[in-house]
N, C-alpha and C positions, 0 to 999 in steps of 0.2 A: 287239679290244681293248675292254674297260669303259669303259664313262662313267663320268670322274670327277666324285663328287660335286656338284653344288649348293649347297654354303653360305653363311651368313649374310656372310661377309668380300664371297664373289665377289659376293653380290646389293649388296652397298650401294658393293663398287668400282662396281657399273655402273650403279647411281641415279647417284654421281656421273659417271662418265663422260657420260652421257645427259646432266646438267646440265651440264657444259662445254660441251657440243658444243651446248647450246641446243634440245636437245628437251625438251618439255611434259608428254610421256606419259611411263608408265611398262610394263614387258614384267605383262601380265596371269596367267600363268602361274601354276597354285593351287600349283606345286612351289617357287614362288622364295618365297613369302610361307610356306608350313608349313616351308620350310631356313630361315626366320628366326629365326621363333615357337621352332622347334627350338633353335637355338640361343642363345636369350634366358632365361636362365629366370625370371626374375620381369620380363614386359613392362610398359612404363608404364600409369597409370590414367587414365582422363577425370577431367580435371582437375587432376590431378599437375604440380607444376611444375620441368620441366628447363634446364639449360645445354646450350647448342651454339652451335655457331660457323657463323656465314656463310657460306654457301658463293656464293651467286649471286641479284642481283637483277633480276630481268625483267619483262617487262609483266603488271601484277597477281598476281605470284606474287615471294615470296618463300623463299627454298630456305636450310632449316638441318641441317648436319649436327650427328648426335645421338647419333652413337660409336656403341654396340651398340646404341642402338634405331632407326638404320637416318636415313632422311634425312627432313626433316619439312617441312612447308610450308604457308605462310601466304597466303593465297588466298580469293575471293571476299566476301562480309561481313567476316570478319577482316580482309584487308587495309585495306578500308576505313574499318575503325575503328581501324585502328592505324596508319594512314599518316603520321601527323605524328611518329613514333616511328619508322617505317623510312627516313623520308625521312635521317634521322642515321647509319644503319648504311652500313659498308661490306664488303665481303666479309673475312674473319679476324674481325670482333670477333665478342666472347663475348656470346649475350647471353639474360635466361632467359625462357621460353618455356612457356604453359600447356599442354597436350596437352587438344583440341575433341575429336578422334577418335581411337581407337589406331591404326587404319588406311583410307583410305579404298578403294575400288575400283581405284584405280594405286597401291595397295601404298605411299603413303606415309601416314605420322603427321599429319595436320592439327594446326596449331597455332595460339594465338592471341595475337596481341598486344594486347591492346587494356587490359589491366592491367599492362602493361611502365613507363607513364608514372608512373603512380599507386605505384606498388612503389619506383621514384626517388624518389618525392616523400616517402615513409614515412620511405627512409634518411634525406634531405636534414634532415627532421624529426628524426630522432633525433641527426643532426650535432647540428643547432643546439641542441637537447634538454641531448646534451651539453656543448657550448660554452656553457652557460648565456644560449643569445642569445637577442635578440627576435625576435617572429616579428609579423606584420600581419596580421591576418585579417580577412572580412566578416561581419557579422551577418546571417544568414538569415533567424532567425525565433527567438520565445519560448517559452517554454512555463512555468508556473510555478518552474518549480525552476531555471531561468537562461537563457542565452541559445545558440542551434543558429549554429554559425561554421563556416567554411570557408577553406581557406587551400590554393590549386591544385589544388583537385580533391578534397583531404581533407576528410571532415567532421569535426568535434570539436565539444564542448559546454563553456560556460564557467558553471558552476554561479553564482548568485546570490551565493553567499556570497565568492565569489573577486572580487568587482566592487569599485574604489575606494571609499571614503567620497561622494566629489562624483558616482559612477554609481548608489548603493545606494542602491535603493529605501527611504524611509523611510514605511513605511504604520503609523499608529495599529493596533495589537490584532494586526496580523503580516498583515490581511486578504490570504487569497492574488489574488481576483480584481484587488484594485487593484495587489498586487505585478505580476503580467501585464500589467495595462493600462502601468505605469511601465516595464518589459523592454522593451515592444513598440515604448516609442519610439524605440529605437540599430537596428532592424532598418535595413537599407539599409549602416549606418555602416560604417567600418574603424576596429578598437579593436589598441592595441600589446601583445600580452600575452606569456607567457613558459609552454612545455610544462611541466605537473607531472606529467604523467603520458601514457604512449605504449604503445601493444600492434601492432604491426601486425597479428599474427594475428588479433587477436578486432577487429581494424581498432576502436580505441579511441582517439580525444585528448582528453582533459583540460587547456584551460587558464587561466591565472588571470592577469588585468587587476592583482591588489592586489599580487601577487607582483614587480612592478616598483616599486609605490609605496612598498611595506615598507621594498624597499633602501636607496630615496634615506630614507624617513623616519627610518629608524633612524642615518641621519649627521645628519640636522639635530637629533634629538632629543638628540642628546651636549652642547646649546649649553643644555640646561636641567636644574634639578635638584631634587629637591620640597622645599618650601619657596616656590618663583620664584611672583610673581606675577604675569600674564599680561593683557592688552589682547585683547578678542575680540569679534566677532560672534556672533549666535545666527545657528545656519543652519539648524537644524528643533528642532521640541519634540515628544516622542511621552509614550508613557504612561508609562514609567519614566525620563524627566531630560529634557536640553536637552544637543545639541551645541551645540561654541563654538568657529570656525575664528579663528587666535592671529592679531592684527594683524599682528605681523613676521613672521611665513611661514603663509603662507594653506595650505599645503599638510598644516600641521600642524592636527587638529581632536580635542581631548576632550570628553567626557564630566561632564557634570553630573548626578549619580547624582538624582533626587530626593531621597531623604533629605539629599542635601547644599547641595539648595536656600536652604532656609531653615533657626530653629533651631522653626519651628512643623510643622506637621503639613501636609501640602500634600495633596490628593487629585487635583489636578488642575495640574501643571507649568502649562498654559496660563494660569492663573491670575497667575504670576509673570511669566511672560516670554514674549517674541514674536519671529519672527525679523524678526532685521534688528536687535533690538536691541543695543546696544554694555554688553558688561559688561569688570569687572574677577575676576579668578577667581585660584584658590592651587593650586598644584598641589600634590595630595596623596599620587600615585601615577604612577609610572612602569612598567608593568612589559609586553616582550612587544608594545612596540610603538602600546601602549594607554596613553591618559595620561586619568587622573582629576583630575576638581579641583571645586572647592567656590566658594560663594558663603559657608554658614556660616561659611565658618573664619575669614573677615574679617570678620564681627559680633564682638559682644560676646556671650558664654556666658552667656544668663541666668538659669544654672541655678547660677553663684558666688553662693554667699550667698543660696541659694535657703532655707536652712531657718530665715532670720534672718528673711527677709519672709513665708514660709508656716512658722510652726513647726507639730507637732504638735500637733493637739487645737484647732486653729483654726479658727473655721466664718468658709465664703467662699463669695461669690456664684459660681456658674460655670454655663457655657453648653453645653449636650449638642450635641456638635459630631459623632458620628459613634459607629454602633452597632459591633461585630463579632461574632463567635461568642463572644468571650469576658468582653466586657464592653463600657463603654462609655466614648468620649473625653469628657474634660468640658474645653473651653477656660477657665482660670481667669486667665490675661490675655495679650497678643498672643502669645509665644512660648511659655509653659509649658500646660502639659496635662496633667491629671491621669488616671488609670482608677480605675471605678468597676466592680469584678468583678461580673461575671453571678451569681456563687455569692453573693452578698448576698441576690438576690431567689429564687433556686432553678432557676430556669431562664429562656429570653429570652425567652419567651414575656412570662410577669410584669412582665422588669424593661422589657419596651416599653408595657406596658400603666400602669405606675408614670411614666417617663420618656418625653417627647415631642421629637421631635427639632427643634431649634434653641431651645429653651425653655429659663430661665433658673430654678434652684432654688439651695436652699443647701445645703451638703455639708459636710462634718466631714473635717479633713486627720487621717489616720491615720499615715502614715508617709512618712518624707521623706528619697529616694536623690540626693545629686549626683552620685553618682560614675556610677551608672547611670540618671540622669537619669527618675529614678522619682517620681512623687506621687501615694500611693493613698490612696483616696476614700470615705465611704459618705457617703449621703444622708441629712440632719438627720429629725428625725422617720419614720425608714426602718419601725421596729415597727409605729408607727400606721398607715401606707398599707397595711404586707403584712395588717395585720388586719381592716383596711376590705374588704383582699381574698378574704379566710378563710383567707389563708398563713400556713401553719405557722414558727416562727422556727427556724434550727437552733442548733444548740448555738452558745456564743461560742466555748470552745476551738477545736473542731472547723473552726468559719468561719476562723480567722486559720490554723490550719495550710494550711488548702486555701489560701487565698489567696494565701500565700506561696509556695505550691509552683508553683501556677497561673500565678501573675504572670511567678514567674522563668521558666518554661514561654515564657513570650507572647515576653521577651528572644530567647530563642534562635531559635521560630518567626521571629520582625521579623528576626532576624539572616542566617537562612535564606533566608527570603523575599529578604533585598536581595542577598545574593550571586547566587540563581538569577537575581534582573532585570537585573545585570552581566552575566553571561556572554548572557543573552539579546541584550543591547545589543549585543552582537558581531557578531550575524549577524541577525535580528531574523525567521526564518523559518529551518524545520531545513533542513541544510548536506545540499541532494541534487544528489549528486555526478553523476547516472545523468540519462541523459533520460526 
């Protein structure tokens, strides 16, 4: 009579069998492992990660069956790094399993657990992910662009820009080194934050500290409406305004744009205000969570009735109070400021060489805007200096068209300018998401 076959079913009934009966080995035989491989056609890869089910836990070995890839086992190093994960298994549960070996020398699959814990902890994540819940995690460590967290075994990053108002760093000019130095003081802490973003595959967490504060802010914020005037503290001044946390809820904090400082020219916030000091502010904007408000808007406009007290063709004393590329500020009394366009003298060179800064001349009021808070300027005897200088005069027509085009120019540039130093204020170093 023939011997019947060898295959893949009879080989893996008698792995198990062997394992009931509590033998360790397996039958060496090169015919039982090529009836396997025979019958498998696409076998597992190093590293592939499979299901199967428990079959038998014994001294340092753990035994899974693996359906058609035969019975697999977890042993030596692997056990021991994954014993706080087998110590929960019982024989039936399901449970998934990386393949270390296709096969070792007794014919089973080596397997490993020791990423079984962590692969939990990913789901558990993505639960809570979805349940929009909190999660606690610890600060590891900085790095410019936010802070390195952890939270059982996962790592994640919680970028800079995601940090409360009372965690964010507020560094003069964005300086990245003193943003690091200010990170590095939460290492050790546990911060409450909430997942924005999850991959297990590319093992990726993202998450953000502000995203819980948003929630609560955006219900306190429904108790106010622009127009409201506010009780606050200053709590930092940087280069573009002053925050100001609101007396009646300290958790609420806006924005004092500079330009809304004062109705003068301010070059320097620190100038005006200091923290710790107590102001009174208008709220001027709500929008996204972000509340605007002003000191100006509770002065007096001293640009009403501005062309009754500076009319046209009026010569006034005024103070060069600040150059730029396109011309220059003249303070003509606390709050109004006139410009004196660069295209007067021909280029800046000239008109610094004409004009010394903080010096006081007299200037001829050309033209007088309330509505756009314009007062433009040329300088009394301006012919004699440029010819003292050998400068040529340019035409008059030709001077007032540029002027006027120029100027209106400057409007939109200043206009530009304060929207980019808003949205700067948001985050006050670019939004990196990555470590």
């Amino acid at each position: 009579m023939n011997a019947l076959p060898i295959t893949h079913d009879l080989m893996h009934q008698a792995q198990v069998l062997h394992i009931m009966v509590g033998e360790l080995s397996q039958p060496k035989e090169s015919d039982l492992r090529s009836a396997m491989k025979a019958n498998v056609s696409t076998p597992p890869k190093q590293g592939e990660v499979l299901e199967g089910t428990v079959l038998s836990k014994q001294n340092r070995a753990l035994y899974i069956d693996l359906g058609a890839f035969g019975t697999g086992i977890v042993f030596g190093v692997e056990y021991r790094l994954g014993r706080e994960a087998i110590k929960h298994l019982n024989p039936g549960d399901v449970v998934s399993v990386k393949v270390a070996d296709i096969e070792n020398e007794d014919g089973f699959v080596e397997l490993s657990l020791k990423d079984l814990g962590q692969r939990k902890e990913w789901e558990t994540l993505e639960e809570r992910k979805n349940a929009n819940e909190t999660v606690l995690v610890k600060i590891m460590a900085a790095n410019k662009g936010g802070l390195l967290v952890s939270v059982n075994g996962v790592n994640g990053f919680l970028p800079v820009s995601r940090l409360t108002p009372e965690h964010y760093p507020r560094v003069d000019g964005g300086d990245k080194g003193k943003i690091l130095q200010e990170l590095q003081k939460f290492v050790g802490q546990d911060m409450e934050v909430k997942i924005i973003d999850l991959n297990p595959k590319e093992e990726r967490l993202i998450v953000s500290e502000k995203e819980i504060f948003e929630e609560q802010l955006k219900e306190r914020l429904t108790e106010y409406n622009v127009g409201d005037v506010i009780e606050g503290t200053v709590t930092a001044v940087v280069d573009f305004g002053a925050f100001v946390k609101f007396k009646n809820n300290p958790d609420i904090e806006g924005l004092i744009h500079i330009s809304e400082l004062s109705w003068g020219l301010i070059d320097n916030p620190n100038e005006l205000l200091k923290p710790g000091d107590h102001v009174n502010a208008k709220i001027i904007d709500i929008q996204n969570n972000k509340v605007s408000l002003s000191l100006k808007a509770l002065q007096e406009d001293p640009w009403m009735n501005i062309e009754k007290k500076y009319p046209a063709g009026t010569t006034i004393n005024g103070e060069v109070f600040k150059f730029t590329p396109y011309g220059a500020f003249i303070r003509v009394d606390e709050n109004i400021y006139g410009l004196i366009h660069v295209s007067k003298f021909g280029d800046i060179q000239t008109m610094r060489e004409i004009l010394k800064d903080k010096t006081t001349y007299q200037f001829v009021i050309e033209s007088v805007n309330p509505q756009d808070k314009r007062l433009m300027l040329t300088l009394k005897d301006l012919d004699e200096k440029l010819e003292s200088l050998g400068k040529k005069k340019e035409g008059a027509k030709e001077h007032k068209k540029e002027v006027k085009e120029e100027a209106g120019d400057t409007q939109e540039e200043a206009k530009e300018s304060k929207d980019r130093e808003e949205q700067e204020s948001q985050s006050g170093v670019p939004d990196e998401d990555a470590e």
